[in-house]
C-alpha positions as CSV (number, residue, x, y, z in Angstrom):
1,X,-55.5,42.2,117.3
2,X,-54.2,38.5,117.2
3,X,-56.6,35.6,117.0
4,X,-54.8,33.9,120.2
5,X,-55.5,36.9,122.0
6,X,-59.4,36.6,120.8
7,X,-58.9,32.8,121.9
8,X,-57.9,33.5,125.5
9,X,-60.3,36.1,126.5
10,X,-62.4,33.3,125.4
11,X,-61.0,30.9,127.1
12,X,-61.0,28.7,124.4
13,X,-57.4,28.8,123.6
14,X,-57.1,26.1,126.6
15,X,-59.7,24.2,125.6
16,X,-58.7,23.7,121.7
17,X,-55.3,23.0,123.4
18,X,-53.7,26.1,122.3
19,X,-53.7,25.6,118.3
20,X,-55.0,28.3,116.6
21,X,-56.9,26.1,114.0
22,X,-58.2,24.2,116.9
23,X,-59.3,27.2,118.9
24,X,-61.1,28.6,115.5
25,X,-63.1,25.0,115.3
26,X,-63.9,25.2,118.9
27,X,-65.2,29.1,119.2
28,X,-67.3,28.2,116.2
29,X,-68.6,25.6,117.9
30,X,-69.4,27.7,121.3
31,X,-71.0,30.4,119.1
32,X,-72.9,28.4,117.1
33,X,-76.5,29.6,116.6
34,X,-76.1,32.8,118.6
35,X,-77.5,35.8,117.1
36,X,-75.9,38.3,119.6
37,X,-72.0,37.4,118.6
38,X,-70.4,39.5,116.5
39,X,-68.9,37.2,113.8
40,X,-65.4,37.9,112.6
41,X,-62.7,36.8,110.2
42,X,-59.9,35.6,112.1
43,X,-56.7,37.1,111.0
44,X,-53.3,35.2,110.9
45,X,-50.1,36.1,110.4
46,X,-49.0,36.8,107.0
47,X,-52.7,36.7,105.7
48,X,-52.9,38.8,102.8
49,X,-56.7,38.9,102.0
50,X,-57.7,42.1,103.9
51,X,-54.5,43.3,101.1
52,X,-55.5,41.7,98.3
53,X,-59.3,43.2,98.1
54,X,-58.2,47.1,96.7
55,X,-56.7,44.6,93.7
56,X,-59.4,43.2,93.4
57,X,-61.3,45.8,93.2
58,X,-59.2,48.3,91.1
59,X,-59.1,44.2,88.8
60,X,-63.0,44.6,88.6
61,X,-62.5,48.6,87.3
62,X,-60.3,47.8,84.7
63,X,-62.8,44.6,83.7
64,X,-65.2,47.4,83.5
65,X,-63.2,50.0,81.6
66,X,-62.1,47.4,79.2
67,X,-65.8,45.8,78.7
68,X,-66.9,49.9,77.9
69,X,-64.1,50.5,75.7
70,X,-65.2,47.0,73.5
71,X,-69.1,48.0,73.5
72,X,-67.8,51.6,72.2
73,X,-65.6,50.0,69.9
74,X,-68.5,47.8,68.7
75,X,-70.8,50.9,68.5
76,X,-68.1,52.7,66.3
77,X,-68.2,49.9,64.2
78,X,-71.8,49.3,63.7
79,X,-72.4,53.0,63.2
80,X,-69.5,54.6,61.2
81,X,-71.0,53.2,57.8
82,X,-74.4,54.3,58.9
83,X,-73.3,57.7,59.3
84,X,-70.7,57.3,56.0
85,X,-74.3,56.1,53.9
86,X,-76.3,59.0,55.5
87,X,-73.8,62.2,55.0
88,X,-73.8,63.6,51.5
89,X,-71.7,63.0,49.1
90,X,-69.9,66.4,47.9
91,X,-70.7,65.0,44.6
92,X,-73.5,64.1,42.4
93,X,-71.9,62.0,40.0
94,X,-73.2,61.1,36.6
95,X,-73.1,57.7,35.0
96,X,-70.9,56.8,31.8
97,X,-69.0,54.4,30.2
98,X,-65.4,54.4,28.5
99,X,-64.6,51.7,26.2
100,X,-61.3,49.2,27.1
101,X,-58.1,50.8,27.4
102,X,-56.3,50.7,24.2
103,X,-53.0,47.9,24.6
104,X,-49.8,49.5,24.4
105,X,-48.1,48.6,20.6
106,X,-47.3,49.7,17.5
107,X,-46.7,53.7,18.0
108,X,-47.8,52.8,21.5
109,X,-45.1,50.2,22.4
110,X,-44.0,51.4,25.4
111,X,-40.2,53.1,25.5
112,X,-37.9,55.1,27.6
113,X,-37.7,58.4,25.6
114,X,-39.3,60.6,27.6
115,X,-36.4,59.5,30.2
116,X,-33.9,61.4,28.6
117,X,-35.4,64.5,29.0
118,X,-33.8,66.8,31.9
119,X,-35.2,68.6,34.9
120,X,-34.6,72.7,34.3
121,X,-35.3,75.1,37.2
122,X,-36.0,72.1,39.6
123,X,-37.3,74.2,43.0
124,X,-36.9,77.1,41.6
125,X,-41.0,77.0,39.9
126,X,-44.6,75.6,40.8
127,X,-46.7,74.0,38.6
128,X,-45.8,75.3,35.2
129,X,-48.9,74.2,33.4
130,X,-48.6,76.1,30.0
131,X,-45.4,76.9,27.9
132,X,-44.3,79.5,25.1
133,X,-40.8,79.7,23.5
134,X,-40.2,82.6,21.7
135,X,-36.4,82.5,20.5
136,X,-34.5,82.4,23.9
137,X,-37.7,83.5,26.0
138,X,-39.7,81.3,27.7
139,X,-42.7,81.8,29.5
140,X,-44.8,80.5,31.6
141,X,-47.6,80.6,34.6
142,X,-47.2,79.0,37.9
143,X,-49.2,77.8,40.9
144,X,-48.2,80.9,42.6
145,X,-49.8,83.3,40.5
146,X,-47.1,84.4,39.0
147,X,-46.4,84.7,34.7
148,X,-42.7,83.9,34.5
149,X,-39.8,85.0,32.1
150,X,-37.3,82.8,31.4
151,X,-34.2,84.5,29.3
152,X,-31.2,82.6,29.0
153,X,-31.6,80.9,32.4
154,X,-32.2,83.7,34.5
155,X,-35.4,83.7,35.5
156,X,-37.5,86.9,36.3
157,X,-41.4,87.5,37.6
158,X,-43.1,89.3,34.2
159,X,-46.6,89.7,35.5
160,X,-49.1,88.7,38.6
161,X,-52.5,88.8,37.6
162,X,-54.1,88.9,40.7
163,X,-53.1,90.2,44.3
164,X,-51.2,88.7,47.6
165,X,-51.4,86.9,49.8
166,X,-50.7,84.0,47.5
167,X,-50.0,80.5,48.5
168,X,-52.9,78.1,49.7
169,X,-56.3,77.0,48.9
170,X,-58.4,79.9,50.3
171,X,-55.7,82.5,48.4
172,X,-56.0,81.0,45.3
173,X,-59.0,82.7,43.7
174,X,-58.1,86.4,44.5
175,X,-54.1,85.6,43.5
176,X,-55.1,84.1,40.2
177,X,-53.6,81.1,38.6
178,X,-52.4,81.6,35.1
179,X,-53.3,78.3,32.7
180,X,-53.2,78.4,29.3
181,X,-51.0,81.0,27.4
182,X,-50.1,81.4,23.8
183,X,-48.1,84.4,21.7
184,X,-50.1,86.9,19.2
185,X,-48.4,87.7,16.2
186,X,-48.0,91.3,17.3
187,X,-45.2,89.6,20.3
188,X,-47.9,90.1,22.9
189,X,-48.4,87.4,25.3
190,X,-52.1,86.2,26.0
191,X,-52.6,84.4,29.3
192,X,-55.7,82.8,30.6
193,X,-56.1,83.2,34.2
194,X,-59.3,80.1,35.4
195,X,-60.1,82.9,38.2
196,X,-59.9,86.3,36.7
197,X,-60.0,86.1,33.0
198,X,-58.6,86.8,29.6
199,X,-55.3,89.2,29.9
200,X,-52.8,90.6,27.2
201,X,-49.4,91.5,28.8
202,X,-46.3,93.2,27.1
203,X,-43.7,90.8,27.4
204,X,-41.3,94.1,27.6
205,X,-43.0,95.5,30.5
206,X,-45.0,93.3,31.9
207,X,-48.2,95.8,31.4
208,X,-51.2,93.7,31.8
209,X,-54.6,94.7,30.2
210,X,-57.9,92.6,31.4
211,X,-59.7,91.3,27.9
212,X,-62.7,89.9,29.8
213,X,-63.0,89.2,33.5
214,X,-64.4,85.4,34.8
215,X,-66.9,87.4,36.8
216,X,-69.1,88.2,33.3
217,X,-71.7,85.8,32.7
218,X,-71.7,84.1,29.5
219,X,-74.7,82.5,27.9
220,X,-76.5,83.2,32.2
221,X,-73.4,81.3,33.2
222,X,-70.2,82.0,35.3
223,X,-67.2,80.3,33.9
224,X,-65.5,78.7,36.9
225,X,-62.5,77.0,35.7
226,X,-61.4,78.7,32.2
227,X,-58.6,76.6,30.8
228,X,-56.8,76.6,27.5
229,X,-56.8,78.9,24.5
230,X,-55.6,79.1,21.1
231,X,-55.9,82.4,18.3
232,X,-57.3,82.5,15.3
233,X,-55.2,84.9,13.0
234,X,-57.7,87.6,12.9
235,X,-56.9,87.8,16.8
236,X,-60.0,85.8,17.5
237,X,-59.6,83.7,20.7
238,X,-61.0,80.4,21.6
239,X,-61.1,79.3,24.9
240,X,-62.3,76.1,27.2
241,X,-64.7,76.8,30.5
242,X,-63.8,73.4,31.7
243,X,-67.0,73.8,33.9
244,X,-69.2,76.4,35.2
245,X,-69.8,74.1,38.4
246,X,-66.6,73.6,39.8
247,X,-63.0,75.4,40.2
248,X,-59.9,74.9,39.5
249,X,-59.1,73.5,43.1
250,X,-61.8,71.2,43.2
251,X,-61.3,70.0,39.6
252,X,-61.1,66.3,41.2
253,X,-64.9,66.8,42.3
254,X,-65.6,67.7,38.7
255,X,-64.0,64.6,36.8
256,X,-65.5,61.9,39.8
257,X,-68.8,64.0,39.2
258,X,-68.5,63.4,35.2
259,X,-71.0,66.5,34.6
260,X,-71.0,68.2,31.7
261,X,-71.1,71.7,31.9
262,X,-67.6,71.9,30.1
263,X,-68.0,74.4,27.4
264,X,-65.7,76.3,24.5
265,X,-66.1,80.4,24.7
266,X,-65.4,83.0,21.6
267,X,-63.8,86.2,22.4
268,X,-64.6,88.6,19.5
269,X,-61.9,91.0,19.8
270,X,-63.8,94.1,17.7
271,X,-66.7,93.6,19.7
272,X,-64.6,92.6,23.1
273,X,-67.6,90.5,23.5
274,X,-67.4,86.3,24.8
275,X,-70.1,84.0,23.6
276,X,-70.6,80.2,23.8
277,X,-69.6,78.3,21.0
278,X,-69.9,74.6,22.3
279,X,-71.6,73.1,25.6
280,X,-72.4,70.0,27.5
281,X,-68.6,69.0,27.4
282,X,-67.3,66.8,30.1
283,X,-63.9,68.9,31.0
284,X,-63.4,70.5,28.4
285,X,-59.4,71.4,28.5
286,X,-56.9,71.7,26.0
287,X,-57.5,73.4,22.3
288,X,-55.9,73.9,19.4
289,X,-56.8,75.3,15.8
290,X,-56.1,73.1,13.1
291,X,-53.7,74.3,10.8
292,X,-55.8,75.5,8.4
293,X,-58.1,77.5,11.2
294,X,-61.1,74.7,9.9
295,X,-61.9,73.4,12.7
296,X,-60.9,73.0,16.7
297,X,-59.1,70.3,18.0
298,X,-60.3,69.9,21.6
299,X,-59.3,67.7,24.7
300,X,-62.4,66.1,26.9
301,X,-60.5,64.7,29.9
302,X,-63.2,63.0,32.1
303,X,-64.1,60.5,28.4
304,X,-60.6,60.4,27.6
305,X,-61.0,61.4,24.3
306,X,-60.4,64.1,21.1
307,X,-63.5,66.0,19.8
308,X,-63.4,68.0,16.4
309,X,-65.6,71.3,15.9
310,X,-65.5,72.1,12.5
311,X,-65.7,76.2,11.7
312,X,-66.0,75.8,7.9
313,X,-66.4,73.3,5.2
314,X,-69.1,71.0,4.5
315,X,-68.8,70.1,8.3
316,X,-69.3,73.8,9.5
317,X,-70.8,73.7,13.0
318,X,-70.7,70.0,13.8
319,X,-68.8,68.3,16.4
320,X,-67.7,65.0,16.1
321,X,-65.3,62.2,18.5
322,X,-62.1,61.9,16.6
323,X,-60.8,59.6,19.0
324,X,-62.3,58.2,21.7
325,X,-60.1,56.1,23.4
326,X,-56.8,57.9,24.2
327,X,-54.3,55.7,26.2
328,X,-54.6,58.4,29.1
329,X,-56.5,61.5,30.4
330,X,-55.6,64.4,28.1
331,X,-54.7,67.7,29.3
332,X,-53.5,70.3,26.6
333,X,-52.7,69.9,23.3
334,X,-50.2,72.0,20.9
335,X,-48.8,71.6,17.6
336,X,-46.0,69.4,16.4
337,X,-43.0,70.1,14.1
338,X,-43.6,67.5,12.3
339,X,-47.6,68.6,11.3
340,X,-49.3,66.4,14.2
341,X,-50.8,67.6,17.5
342,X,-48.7,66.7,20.8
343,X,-51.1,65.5,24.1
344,X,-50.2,65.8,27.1
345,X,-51.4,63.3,29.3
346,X,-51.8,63.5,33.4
347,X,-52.2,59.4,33.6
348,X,-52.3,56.4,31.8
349,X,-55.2,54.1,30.4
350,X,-53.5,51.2,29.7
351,X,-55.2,46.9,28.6
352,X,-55.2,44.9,31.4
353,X,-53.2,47.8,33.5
354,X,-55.6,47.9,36.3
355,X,-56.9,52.0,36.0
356,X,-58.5,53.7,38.7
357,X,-60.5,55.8,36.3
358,X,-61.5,53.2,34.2
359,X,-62.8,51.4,37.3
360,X,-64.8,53.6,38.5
361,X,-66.5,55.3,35.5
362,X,-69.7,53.0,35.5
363,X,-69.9,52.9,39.1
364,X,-71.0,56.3,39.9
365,X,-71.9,54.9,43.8
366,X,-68.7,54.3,44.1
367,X,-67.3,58.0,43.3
368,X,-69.6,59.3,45.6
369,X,-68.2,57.2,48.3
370,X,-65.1,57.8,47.8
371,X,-65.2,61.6,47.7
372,X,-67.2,61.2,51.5
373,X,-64.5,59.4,53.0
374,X,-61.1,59.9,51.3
375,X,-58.8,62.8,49.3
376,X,-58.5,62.7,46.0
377,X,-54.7,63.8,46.3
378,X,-54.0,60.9,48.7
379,X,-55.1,58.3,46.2
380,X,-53.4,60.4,43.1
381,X,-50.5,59.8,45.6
382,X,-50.5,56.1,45.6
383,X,-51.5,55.9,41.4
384,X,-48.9,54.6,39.3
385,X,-46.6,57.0,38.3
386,X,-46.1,56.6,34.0
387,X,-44.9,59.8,31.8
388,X,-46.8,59.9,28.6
389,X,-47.2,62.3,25.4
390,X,-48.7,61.2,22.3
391,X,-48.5,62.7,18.8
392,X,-51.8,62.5,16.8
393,X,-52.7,63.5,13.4
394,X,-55.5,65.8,12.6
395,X,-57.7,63.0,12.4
396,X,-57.2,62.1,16.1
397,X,-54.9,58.8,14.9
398,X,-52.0,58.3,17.6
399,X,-48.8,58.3,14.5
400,X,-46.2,58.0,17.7
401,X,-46.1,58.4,21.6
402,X,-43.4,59.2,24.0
403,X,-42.6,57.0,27.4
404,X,-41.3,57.2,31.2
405,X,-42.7,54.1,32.6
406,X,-40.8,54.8,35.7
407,X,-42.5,58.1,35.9
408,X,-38.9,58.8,37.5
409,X,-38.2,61.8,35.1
410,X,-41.2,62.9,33.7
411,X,-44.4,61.4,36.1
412,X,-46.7,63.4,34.0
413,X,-47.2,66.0,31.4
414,X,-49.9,69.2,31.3
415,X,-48.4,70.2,27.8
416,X,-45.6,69.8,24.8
417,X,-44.0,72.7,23.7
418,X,-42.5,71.8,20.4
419,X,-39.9,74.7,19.4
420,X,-36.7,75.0,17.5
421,X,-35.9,71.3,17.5
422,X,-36.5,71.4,21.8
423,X,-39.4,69.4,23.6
424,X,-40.6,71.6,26.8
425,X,-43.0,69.6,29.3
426,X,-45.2,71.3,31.5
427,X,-46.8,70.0,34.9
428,X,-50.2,71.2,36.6
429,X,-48.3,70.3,39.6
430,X,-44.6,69.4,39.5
431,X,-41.5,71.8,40.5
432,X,-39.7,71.9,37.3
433,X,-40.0,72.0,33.3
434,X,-38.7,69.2,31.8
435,X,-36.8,69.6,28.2
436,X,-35.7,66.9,25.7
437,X,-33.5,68.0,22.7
438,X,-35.0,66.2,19.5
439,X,-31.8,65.7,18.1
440,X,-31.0,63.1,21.4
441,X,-34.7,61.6,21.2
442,X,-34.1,60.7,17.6
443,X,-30.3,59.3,18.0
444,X,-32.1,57.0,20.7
445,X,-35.4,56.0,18.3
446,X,-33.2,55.1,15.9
């Protein structure tokens, strides 16, 4: 309906003299103060109001929308470190202190040795954490569960502990996970699995008998991440229970918790029986028999540093710190050639090198935090990467240390497998060995 149509029923159009603005001002002016007319809005041509309200009210939705979306934003805010503060940590972590990173010189003067070392079998293995050469065998365990046998570069599956499926975090306590591994003196290999046990295998056959099964108490405790091992030469077997808390796939929780239920086992192998030896280790992990058999040579990896348990002398039954303030976090640790003791070390603690361990070692609020809200293997990711082995003497002193500060070759190293004038590195987690020939290393030290 037009508004001059309105006008002339009105008879007002004649009256305002036909202009529609002039016929508005004069039916307002007839109307005025009457109840009983129906007021409406005059309409004109190409008037776009009666158009324009659905915008303005879808405008006033989205005003509305957008001012919910802030307030939930603001809530999310407000809230997500009240609920970060209130869930549990996974952790309970326990206060200590490590003393300042040692500076890199003298035997520590940082070098590029460990970069002339080659990748073997790259993608073709998982993990190799332990090593033993044995002419032109090599052997070794792998993430997978599998005890490999290397012969002249044909690779072959010796042994698998455990049963399938393999691969994954749930499968890995029922597949097994073959750590530390050394060679009698009868030829037979003896491999410590951290889920199932103690096994010997026949490195012919790949027969595998069960020594002593992880599920045995020892001392009223479960071992729950058995390490490392080294034999006596009466056949008696020392081993590290890196913690009777924790596994193996959750040994992150275990060095931001600090505990210290790390502990070194004896198997007896007349009796076939396992006692304790040591306890309240923090991470107990590599050992190695001096070479007289006096005492133990042992790696505790949450202090960084080398303990000494002495088995006879004037010493017998004491354990003392032979060094404790290794430029890294020490895995295993295997003789040298040269009458020293190689370290393997999984990263670096390095003066004025900002280290994440270090940093958080007295701040045990801190670790608990972390371990709420982020993955351990996400800030590993983002570490430095730095290749490191050290050769001590059997009084813990560093005498010379080998270098990748690129970590570009050799990011980190489980353990040194000094052999026949050879270097093998193993990795908890990388897909290769490394090998370094010492007659190359020594060209380029001197």
């Amino acid at each position: 309906m037009q508004f001059s149509f309105i006008c002339s029923k009105s008879g007002i159009e004649e009256e305002a003299g036909g202009s529609p603005s002039d016929a508005l001002a004069a039916y307002a002016k007839m109307n005025q103060g009457r109840s009983d007319v129906r007021q409406r809005r005059p309409i004109y041509k190409g008037d776009n109001s009666y158009q324009d309200e659905p915008k303005k009210s879808r405008a006033h939705s989205s005003d509305k929308w957008k001012s919910a979306a802030c307030v939930a934003l603001l809530l999310a805010f407000i809230l997500t470190p009240v609920v970060i503060l209130l869930t549990p940590s996974p952790i309970d972590p326990v206060y200590f202190t490590l003393p300042e990173p040692p500076e890199f010189e003298g035997v520590l003067e940082p070098n590029n040795l460990l970069q002339k070392s080659e990748r073997i079998f790259e993608n073709e293995i998982s993990g190799p954490e332990s090593i033993v050469v044995d002419g032109d065998h090599i052997y070794t365990g792998t993430a997978d569960g599998k005890i490999l046998h290397i012969y002249k570069g044909e690779m072959s599956v010796l042994a698998k502990l455990g049963k399938e499926p393999c691969g994954g975090f749930d499968n890995e306590p029922t597949c097994g996970r073959p750590l530390g591994m050394r060679l009698t003196k009868e030829g037979y290999l003896i491999v410590i699995d951290t889920y199932l046990g103690l096994f010997k295998v026949n490195v012919a056959t790949g027969d595998h008998y069960q020594l002593y099964s992880a599920e045995i108490p020892v001392n009223g405790k479960r071992p729950r991440l058995l390490n490392d091992l080294t034999i006596a030469e009466d056949g008696t077997i020392y081993m590290t229970d890196s913690s009777t808390k924790w596994d193996r796939r959750h040994n992150r929780h275990q060095i931001m918790e600090g505990e210290v239920s790390g502990r070194v086992l004896i198997y007896d192998p007349k009796s076939q029986e396992v006692t304790e030896l040591i306890n309240s280790m923090s991470f107990a992990n590599g050992i190695q028999l001096t070479r007289s058999e006096e005492a133990l040579l042992i790696c505790e990896t949450t202090r960084a540093r080398l303990l000494k348990y002495h088995l006879k002398g004037p010493k017998k039954g004491s354990l003392e710190v032979i060094n404790n303030n290794l430029p890294g976090i020490p895995d295993n640790i295997r003789r040298s050639s040269t009458g020293g003791y190689w370290i393997g070390m999984a990263l670096i603690r390095k003066k004025n090198k900002f280290s994440f361990f270090d940093y958080c070692a007295e701040k045990p609020w801190l670790r608990a935090l972390i371990m709420k809200v982020v993955s351990m293997d996400l800030v590993l990711q983002y570490l430095p990467k730095y290749g490191l082995v050290v050769e001590v003497n059997e009084e813990g002193k560093v005498i010379q240390s080998l270098h990748d500060p690129t970590g570009q070759v050799i990011p980190g190293v489980s353990e040194v497998e000094d052999k026949d004038g050879v270097l093998y590195f193993g990795s908890y987690n990388l897909p290769y060995l490394g090998r370094l020939y010492l007659q190359r290393y020594k060209k380029t030290k001197h």
